[in-house]
Biopython code that builds the backbone (N, CA, C, O; Angstrom):
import numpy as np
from Bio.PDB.StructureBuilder import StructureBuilder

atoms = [
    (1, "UNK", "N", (2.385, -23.174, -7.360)),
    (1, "UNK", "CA", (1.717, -23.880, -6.289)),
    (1, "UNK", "C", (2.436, -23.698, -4.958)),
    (1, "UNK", "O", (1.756, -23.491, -3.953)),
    (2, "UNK", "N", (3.755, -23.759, -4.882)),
    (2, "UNK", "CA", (4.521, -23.817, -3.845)),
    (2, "UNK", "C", (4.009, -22.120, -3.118)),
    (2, "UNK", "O", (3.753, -21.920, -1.931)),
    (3, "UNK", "N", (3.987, -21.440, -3.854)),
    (3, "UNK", "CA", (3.962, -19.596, -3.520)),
    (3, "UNK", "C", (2.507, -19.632, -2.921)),
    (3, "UNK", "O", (2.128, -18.737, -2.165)),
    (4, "UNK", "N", (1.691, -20.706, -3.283)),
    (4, "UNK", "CA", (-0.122, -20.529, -2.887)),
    (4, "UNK", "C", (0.250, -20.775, -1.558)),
    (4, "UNK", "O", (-0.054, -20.012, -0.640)),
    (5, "UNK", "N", (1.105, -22.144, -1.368)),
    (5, "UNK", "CA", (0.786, -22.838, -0.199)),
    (5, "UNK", "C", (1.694, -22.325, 1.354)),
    (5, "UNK", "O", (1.594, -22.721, 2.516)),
    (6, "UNK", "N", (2.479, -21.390, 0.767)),
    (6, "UNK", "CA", (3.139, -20.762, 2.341)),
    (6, "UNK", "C", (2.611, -19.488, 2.751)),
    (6, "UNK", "O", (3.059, -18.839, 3.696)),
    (7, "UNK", "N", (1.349, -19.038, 1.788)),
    (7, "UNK", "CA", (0.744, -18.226, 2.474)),
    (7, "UNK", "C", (-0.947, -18.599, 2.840)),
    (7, "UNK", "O", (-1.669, -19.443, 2.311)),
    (8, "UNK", "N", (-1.257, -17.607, 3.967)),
    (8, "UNK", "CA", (-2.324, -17.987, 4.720)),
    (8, "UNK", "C", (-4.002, -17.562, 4.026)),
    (8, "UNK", "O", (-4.257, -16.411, 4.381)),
    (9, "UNK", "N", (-4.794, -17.969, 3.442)),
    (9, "UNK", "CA", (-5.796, -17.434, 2.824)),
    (9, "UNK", "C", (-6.717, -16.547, 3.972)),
    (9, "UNK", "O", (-6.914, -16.784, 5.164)),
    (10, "UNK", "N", (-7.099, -15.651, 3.275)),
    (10, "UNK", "CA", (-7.922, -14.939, 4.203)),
    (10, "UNK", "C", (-8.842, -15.467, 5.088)),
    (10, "UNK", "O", (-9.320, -14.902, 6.072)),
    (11, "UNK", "N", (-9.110, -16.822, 4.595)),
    (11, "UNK", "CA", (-10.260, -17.300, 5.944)),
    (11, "UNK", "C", (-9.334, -17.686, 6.842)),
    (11, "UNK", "O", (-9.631, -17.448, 8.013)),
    (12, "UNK", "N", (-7.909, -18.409, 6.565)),
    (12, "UNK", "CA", (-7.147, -18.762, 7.647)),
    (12, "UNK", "C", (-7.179, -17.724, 8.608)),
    (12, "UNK", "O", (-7.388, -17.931, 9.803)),
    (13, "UNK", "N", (-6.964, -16.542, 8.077)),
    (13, "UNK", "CA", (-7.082, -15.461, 8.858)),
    (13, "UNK", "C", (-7.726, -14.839, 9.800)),
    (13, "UNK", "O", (-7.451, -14.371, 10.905)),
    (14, "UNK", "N", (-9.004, -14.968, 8.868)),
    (14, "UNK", "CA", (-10.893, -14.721, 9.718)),
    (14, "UNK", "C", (-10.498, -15.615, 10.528)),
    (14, "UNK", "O", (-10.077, -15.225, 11.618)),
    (15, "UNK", "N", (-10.510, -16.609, 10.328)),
    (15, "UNK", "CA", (-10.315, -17.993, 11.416)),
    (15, "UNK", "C", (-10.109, -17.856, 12.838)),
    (15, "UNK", "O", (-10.750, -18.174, 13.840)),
    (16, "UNK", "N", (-8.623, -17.077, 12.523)),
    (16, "UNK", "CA", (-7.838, -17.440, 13.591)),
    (16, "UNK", "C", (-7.919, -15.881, 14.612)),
    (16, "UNK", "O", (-7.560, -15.698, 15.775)),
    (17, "UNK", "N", (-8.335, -15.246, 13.942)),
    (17, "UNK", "CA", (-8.714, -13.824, 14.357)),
    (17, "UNK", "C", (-10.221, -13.746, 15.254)),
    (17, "UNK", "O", (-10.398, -12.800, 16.022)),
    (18, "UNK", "N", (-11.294, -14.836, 15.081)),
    (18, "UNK", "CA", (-12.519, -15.036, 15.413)),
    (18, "UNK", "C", (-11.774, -15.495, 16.630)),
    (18, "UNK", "O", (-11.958, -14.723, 17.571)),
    (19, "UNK", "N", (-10.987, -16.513, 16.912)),
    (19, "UNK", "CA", (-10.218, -16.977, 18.148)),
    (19, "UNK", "C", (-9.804, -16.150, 19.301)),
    (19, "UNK", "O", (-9.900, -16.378, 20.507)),
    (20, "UNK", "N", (-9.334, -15.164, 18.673)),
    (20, "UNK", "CA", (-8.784, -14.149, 19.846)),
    (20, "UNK", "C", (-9.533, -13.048, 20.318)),
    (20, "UNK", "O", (-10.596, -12.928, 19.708)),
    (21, "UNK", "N", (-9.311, -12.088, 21.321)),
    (21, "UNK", "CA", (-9.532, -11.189, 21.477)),
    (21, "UNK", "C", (-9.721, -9.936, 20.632)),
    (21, "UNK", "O", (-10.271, -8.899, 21.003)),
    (22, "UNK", "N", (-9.171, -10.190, 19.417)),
    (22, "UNK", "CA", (-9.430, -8.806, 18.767)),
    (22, "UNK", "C", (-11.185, -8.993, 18.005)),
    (22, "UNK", "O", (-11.990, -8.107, 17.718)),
    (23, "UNK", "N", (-11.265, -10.058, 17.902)),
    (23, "UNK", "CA", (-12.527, -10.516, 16.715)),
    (23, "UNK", "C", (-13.494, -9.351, 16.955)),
    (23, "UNK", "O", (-14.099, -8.904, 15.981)),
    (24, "UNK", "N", (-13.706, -8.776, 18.271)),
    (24, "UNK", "CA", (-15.144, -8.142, 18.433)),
    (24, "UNK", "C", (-14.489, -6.635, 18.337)),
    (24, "UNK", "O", (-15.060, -5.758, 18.985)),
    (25, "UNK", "N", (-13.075, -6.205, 17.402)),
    (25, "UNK", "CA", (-13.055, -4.871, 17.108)),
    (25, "UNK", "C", (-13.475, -4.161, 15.532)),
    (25, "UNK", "O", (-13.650, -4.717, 14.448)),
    (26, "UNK", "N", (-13.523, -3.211, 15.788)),
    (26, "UNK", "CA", (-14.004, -2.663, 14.553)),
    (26, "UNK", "C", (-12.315, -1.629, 13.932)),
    (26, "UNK", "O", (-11.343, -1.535, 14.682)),
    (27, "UNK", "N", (-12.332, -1.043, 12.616)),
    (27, "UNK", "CA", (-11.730, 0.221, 12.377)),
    (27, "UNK", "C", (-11.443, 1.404, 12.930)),
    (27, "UNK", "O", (-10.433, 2.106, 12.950)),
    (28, "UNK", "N", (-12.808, 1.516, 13.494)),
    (28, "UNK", "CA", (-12.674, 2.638, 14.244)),
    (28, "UNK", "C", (-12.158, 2.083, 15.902)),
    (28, "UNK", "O", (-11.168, 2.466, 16.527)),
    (29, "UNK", "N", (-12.768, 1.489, 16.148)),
    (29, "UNK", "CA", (-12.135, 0.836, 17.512)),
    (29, "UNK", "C", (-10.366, 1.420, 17.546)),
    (29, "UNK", "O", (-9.785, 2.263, 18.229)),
    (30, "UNK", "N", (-9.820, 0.255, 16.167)),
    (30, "UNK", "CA", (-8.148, 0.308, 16.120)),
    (30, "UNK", "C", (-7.797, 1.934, 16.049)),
    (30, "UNK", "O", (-6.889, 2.531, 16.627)),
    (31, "UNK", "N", (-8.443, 2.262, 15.480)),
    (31, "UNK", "CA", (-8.131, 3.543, 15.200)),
    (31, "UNK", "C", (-7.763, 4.730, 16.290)),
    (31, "UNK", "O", (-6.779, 5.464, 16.385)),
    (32, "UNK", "N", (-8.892, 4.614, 17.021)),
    (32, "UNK", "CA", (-9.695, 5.849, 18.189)),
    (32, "UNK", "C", (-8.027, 5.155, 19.407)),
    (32, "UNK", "O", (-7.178, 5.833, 19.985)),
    (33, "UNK", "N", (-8.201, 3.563, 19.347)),
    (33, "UNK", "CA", (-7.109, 3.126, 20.440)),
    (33, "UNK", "C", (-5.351, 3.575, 20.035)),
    (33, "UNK", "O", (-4.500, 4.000, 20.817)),
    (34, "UNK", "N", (-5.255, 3.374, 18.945)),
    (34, "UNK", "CA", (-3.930, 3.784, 18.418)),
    (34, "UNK", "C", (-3.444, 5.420, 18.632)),
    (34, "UNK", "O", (-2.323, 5.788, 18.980)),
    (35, "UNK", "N", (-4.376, 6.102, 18.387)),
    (35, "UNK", "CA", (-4.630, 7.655, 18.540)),
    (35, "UNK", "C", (-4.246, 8.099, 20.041)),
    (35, "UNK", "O", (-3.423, 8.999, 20.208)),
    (36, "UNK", "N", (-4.914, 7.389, 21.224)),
    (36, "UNK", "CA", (-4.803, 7.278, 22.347)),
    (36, "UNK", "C", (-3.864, 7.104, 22.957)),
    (36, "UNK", "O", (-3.701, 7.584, 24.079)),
    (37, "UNK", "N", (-2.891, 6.254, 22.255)),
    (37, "UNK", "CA", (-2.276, 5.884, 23.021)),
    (37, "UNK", "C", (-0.516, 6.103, 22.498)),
    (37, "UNK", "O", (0.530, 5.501, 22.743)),
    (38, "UNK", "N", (-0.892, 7.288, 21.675)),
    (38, "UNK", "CA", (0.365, 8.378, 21.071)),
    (38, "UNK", "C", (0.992, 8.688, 22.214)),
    (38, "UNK", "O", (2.201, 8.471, 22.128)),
    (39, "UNK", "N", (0.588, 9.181, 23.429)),
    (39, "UNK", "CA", (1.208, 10.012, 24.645)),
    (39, "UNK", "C", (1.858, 9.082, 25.643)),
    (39, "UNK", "O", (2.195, 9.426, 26.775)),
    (40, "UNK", "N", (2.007, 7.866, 25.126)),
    (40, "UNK", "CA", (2.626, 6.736, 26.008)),
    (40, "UNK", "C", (3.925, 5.956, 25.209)),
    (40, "UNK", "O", (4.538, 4.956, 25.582)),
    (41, "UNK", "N", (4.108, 6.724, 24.052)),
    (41, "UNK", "CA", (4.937, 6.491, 22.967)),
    (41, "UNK", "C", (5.557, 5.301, 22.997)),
    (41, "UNK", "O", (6.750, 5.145, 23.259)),
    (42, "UNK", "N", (4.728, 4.396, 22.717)),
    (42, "UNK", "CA", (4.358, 3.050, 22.489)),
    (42, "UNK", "C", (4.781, 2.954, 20.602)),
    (42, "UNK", "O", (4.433, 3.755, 19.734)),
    (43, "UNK", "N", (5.615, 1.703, 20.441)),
    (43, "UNK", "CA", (6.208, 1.071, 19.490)),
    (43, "UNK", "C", (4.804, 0.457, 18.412)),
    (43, "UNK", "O", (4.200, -0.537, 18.815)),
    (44, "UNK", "N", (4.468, 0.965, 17.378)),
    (44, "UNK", "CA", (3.223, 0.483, 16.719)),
    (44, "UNK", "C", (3.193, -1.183, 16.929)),
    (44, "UNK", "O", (2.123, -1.694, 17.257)),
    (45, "UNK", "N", (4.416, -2.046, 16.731)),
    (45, "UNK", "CA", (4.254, -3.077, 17.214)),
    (45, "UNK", "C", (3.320, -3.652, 18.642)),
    (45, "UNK", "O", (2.425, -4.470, 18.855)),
    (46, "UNK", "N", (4.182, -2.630, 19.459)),
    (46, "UNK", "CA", (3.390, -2.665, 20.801)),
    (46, "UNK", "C", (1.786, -2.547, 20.432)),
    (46, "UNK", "O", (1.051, -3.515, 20.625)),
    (47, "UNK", "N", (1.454, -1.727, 20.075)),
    (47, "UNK", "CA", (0.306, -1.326, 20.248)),
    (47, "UNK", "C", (-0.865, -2.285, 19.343)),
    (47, "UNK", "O", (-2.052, -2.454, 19.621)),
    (48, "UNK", "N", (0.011, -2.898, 18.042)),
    (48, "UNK", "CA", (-1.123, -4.118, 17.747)),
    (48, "UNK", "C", (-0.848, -5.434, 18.598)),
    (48, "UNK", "O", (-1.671, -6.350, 18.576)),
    (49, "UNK", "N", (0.264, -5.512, 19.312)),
    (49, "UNK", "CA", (-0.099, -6.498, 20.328)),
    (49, "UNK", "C", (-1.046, -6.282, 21.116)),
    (49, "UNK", "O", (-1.989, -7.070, 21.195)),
    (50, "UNK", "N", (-0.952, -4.990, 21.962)),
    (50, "UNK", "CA", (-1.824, -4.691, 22.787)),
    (50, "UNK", "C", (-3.828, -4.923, 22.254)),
    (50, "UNK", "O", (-4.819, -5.387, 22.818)),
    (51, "UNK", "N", (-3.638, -4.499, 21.353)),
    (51, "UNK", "CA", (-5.093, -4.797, 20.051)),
    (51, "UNK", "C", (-5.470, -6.032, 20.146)),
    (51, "UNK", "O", (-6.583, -6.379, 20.540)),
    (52, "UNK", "N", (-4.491, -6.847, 19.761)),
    (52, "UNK", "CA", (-4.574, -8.354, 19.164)),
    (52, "UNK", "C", (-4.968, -9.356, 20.535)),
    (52, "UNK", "O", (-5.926, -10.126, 20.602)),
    (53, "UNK", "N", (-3.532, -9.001, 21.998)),
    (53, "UNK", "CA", (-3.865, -10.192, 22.947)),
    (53, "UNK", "C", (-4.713, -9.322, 24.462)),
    (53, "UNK", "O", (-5.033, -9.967, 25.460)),
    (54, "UNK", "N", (-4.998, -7.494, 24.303)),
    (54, "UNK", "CA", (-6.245, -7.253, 24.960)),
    (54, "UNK", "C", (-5.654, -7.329, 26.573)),
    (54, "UNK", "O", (-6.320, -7.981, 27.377)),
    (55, "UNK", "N", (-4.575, -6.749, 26.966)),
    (55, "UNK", "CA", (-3.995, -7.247, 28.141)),
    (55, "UNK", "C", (-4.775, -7.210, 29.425)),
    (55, "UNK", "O", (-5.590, -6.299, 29.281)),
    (56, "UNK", "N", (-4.916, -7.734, 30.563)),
    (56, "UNK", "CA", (-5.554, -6.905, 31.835)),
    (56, "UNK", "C", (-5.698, -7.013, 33.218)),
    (56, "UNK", "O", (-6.413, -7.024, 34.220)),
    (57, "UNK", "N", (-4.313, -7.105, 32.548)),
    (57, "UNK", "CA", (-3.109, -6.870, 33.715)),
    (57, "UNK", "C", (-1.795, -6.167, 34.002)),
    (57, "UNK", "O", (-1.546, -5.956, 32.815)),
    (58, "UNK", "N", (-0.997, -5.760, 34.488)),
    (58, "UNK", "CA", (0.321, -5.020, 34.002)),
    (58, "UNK", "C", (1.270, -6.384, 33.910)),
    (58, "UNK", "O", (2.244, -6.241, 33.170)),
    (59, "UNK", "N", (1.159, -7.469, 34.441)),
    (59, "UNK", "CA", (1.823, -8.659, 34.220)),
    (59, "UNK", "C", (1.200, -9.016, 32.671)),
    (59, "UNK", "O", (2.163, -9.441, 32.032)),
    (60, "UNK", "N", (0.406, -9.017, 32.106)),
    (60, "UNK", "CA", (0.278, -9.235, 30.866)),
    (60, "UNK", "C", (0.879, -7.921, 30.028)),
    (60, "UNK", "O", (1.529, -8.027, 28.988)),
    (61, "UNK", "N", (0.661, -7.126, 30.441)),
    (61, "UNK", "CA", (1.336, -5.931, 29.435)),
    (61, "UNK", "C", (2.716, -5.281, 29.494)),
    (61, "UNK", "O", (3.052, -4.235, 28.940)),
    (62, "UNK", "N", (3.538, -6.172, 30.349)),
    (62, "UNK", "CA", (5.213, -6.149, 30.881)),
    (62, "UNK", "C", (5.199, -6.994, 29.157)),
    (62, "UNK", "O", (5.628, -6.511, 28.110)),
    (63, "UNK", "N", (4.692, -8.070, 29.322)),
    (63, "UNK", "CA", (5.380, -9.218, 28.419)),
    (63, "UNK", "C", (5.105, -8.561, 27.241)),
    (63, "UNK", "O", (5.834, -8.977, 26.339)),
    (64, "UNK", "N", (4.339, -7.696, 26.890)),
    (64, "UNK", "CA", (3.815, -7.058, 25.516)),
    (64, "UNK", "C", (5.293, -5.654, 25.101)),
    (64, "UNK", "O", (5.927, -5.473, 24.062)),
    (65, "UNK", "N", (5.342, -5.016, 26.300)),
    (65, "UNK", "CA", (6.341, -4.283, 26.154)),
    (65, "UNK", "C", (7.853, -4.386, 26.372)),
    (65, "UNK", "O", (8.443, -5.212, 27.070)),
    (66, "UNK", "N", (8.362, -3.398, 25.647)),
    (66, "UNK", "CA", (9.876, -3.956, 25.418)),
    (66, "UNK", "C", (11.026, -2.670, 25.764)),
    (66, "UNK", "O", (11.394, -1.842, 24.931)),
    (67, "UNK", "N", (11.354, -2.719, 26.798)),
    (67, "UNK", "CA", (12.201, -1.789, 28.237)),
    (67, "UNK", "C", (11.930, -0.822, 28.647)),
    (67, "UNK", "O", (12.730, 0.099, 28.810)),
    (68, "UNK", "N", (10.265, -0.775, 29.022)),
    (68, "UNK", "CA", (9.520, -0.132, 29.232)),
    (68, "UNK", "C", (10.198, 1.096, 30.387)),
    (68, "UNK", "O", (9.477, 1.992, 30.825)),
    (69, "UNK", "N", (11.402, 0.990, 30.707)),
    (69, "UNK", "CA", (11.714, 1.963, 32.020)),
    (69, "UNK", "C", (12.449, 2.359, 31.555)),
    (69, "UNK", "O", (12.905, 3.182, 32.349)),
    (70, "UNK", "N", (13.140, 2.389, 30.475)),
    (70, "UNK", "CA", (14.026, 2.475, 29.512)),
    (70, "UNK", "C", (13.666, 3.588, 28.673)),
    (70, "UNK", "O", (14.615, 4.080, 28.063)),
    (71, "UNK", "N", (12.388, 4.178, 28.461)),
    (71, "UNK", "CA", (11.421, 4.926, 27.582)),
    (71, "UNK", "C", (10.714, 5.903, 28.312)),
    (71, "UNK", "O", (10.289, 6.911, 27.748)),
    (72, "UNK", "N", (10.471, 5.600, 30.088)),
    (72, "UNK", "CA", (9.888, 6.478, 30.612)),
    (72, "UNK", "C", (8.341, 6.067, 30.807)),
    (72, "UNK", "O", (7.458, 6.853, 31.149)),
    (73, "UNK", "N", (8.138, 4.431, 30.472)),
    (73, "UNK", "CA", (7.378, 4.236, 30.663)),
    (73, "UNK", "C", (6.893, 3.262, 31.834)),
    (73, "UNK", "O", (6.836, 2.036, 31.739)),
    (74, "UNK", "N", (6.504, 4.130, 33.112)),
    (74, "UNK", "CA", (6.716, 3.896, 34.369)),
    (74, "UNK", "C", (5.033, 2.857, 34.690)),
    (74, "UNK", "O", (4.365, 2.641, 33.680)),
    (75, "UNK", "N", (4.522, 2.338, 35.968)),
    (75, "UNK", "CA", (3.638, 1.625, 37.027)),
    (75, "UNK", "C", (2.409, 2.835, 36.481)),
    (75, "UNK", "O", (1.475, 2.517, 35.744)),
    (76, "UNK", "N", (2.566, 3.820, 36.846)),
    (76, "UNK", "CA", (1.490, 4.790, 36.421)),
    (76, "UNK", "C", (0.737, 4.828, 35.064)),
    (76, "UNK", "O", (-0.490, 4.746, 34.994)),
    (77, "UNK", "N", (1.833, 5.000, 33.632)),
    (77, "UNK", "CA", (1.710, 4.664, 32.402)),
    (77, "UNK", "C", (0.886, 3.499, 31.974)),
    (77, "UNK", "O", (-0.150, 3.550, 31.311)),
    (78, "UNK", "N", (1.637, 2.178, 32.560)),
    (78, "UNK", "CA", (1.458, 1.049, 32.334)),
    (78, "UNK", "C", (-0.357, 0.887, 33.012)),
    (78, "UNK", "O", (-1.225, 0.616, 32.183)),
    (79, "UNK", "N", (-0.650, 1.021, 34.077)),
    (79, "UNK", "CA", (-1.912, 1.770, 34.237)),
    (79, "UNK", "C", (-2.690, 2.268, 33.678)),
    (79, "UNK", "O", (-3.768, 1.726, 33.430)),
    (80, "UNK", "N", (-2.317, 3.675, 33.241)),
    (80, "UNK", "CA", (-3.070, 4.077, 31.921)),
    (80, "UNK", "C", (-3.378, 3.399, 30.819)),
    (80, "UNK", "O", (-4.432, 3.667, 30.241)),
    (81, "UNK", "N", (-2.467, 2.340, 30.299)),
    (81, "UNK", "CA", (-2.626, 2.014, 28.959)),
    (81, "UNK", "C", (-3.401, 0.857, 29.216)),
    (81, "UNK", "O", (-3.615, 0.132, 28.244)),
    (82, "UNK", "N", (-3.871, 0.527, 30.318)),
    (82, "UNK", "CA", (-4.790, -0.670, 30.968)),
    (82, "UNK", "C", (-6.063, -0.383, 30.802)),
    (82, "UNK", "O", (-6.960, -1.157, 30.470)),
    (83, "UNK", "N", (-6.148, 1.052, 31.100)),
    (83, "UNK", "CA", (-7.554, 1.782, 31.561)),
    (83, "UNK", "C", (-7.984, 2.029, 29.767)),
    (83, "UNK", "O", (-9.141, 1.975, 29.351)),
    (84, "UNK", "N", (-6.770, 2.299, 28.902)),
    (84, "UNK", "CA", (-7.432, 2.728, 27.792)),
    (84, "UNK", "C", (-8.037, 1.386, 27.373)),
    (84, "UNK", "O", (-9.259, 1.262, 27.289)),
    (85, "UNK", "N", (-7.362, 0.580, 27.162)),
    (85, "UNK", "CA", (-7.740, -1.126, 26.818)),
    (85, "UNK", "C", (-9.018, -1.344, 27.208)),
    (85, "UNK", "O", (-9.906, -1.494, 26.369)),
    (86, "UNK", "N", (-9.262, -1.387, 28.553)),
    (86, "UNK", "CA", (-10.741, -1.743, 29.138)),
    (86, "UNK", "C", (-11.665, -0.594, 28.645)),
    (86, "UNK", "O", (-12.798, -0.955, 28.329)),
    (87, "UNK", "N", (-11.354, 0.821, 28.519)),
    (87, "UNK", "CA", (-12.281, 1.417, 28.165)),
    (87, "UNK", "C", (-12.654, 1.632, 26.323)),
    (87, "UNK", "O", (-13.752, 1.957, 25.870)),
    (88, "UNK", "N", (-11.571, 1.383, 25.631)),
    (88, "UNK", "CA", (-11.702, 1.208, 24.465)),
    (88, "UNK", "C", (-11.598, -0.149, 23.693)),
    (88, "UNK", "O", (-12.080, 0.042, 22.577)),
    (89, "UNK", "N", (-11.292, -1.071, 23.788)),
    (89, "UNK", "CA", (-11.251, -2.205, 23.585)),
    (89, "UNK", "C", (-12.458, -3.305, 24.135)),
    (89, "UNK", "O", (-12.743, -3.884, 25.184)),
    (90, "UNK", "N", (-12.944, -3.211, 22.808)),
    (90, "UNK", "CA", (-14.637, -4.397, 23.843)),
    (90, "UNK", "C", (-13.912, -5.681, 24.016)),
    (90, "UNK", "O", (-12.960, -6.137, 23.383)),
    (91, "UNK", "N", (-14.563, -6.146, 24.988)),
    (91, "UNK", "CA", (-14.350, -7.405, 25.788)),
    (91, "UNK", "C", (-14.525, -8.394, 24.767)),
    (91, "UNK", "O", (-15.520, -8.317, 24.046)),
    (92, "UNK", "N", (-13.635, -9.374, 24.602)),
    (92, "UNK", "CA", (-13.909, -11.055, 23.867)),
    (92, "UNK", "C", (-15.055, -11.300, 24.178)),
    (92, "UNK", "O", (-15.523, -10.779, 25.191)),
    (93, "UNK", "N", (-16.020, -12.400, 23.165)),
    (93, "UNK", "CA", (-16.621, -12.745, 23.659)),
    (93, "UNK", "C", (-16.523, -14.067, 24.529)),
    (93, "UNK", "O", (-15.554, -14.826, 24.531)),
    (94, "UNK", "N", (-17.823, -14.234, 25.354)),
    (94, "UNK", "CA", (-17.201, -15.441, 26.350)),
    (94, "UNK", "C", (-17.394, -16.676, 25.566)),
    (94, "UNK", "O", (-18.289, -16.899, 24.751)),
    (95, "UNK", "N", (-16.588, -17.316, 25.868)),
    (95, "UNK", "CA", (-17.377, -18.892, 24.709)),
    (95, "UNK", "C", (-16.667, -19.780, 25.491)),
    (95, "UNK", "O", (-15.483, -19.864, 25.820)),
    (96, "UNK", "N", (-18.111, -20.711, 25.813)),
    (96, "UNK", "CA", (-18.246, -21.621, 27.042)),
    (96, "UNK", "C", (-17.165, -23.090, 26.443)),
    (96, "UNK", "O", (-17.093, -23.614, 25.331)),
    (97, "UNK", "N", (-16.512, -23.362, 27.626)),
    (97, "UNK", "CA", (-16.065, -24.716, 27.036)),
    (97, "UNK", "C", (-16.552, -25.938, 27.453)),
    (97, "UNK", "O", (-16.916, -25.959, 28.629)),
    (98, "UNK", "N", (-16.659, -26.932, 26.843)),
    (98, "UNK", "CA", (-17.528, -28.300, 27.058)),
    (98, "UNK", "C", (-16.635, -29.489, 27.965)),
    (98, "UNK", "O", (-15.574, -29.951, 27.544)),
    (99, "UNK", "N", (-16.997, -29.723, 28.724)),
    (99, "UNK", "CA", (-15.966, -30.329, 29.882)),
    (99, "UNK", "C", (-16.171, -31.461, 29.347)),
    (99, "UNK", "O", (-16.869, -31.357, 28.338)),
    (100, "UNK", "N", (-15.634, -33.260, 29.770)),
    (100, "UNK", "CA", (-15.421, -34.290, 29.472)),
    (100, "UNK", "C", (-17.099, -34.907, 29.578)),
    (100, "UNK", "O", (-17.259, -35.902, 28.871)),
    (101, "UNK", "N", (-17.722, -34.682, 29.964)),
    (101, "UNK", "CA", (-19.072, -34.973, 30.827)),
    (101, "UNK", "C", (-20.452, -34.995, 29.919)),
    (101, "UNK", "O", (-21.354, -35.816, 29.755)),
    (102, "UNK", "N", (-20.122, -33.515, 29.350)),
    (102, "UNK", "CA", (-20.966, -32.868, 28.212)),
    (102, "UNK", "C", (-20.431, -33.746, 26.904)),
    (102, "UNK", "O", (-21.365, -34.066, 26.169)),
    (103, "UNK", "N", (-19.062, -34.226, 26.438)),
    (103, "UNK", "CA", (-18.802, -34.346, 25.603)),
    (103, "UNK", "C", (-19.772, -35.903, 25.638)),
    (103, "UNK", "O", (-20.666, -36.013, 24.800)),
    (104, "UNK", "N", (-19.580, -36.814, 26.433)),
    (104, "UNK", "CA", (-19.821, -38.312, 26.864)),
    (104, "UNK", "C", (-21.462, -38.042, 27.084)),
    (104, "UNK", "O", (-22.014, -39.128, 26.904)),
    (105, "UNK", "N", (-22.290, -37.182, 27.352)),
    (105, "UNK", "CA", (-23.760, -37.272, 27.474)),
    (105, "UNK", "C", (-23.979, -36.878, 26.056)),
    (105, "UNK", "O", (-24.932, -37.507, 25.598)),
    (106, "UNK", "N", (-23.244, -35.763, 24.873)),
    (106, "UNK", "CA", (-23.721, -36.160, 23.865)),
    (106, "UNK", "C", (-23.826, -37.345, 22.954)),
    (106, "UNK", "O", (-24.885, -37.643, 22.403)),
    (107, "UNK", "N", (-22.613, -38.074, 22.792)),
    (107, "UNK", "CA", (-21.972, -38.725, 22.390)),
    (107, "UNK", "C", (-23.374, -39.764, 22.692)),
    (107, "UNK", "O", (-24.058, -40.010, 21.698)),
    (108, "UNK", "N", (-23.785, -40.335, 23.944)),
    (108, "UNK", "CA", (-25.039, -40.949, 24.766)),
    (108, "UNK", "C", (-26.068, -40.678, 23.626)),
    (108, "UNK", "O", (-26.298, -41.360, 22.627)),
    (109, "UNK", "N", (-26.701, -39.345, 24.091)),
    (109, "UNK", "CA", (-27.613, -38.898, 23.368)),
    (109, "UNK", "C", (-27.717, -38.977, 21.789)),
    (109, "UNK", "O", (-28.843, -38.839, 21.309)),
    (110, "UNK", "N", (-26.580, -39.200, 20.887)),
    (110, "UNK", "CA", (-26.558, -39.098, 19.864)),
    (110, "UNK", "C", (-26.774, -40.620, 19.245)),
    (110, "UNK", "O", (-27.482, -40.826, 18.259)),
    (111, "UNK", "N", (-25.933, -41.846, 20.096)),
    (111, "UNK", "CA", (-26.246, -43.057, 20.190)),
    (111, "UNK", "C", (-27.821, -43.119, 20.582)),
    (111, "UNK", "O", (-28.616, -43.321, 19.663)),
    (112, "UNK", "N", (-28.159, -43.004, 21.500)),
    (112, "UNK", "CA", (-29.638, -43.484, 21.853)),
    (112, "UNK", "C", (-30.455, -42.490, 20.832)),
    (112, "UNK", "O", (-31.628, -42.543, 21.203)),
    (113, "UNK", "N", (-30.347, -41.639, 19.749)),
    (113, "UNK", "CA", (-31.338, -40.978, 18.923)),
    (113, "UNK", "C", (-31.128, -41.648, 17.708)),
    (113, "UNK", "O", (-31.952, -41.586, 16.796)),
    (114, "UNK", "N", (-29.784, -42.466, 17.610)),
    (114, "UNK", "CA", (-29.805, -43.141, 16.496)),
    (114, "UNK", "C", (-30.514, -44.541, 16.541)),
    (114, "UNK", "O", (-31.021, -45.029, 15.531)),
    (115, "UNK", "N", (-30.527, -45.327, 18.094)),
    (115, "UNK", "CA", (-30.805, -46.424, 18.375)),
    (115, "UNK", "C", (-32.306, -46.403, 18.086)),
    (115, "UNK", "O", (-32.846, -47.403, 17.614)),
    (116, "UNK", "N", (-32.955, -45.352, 18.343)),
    (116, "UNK", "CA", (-34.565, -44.813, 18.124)),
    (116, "UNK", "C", (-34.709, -44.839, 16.992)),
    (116, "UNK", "O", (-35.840, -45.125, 16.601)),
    (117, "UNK", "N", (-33.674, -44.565, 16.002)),
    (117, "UNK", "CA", (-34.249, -44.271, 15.024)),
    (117, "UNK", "C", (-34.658, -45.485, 13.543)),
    (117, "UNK", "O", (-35.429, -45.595, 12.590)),
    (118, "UNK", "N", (-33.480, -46.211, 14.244)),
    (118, "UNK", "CA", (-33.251, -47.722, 13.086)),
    (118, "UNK", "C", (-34.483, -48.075, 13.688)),
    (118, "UNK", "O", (-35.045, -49.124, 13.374)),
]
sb = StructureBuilder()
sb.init_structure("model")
sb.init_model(0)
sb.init_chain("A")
sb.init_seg("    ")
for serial, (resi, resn, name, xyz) in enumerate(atoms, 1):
    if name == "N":
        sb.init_residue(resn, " ", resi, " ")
    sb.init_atom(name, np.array(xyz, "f"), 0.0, 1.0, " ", f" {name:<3s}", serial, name[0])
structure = sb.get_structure()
């Protein structure tokens, strides 16, 4: 029981993967992007970060990489591997969030459909 419970079941997984940015990739997606991005000789680590948090910015993709000037991987590079992202990597989807307002007019609405209904 103890061995079930410190690991994550695959829906934890689906779960938490539907959450992020990667949810809307495919196999081939990871694939075609990993391939790409051989000539920037990027750390496989790097590169499922880059997958997973979808950077798009070079301030987001400093924090992804690790001594990037150190490797030869210069403002220009870091660029490139932006352009591959946006051009190979589909966009998250958008998913609207419900402000305090929406939450309190359902909440309303759900009271007054029950008040109708007794």
């Amino acid at each position: 029981m103890k061995a079930i419970a410190g690991k994550l079941t695959n829906f934890e997984v689906y779960d938490y993967l539907m959450e992020t940015p990667a949810c809307t990739q495919t196999l081939e997606i990871i694939t075609n992007f990993s391939d790409q991005c051989e000539d920037f000789k990027l750390a496989k680590a790097e590169i499922l970060n880059i997958i997973n948090i979808r950077p798009s910015s070079t301030v987001n993709l400093a924090s992804i990489l690790e001594e990037p000037s150190e490797r030869g991987i210069d403002k220009k590079a870091k660029e490139g591997i932006l352009k591959l992202v946006e051009a190979l990597l589909p966009s998250p989807p958008i998913v609207e969030a419900r402000g305090e307002n929406e939450e309190e007019e359902t909440e309303e609405g759900e009271q007054l459909a029950t008040a109708v209904l007794r």
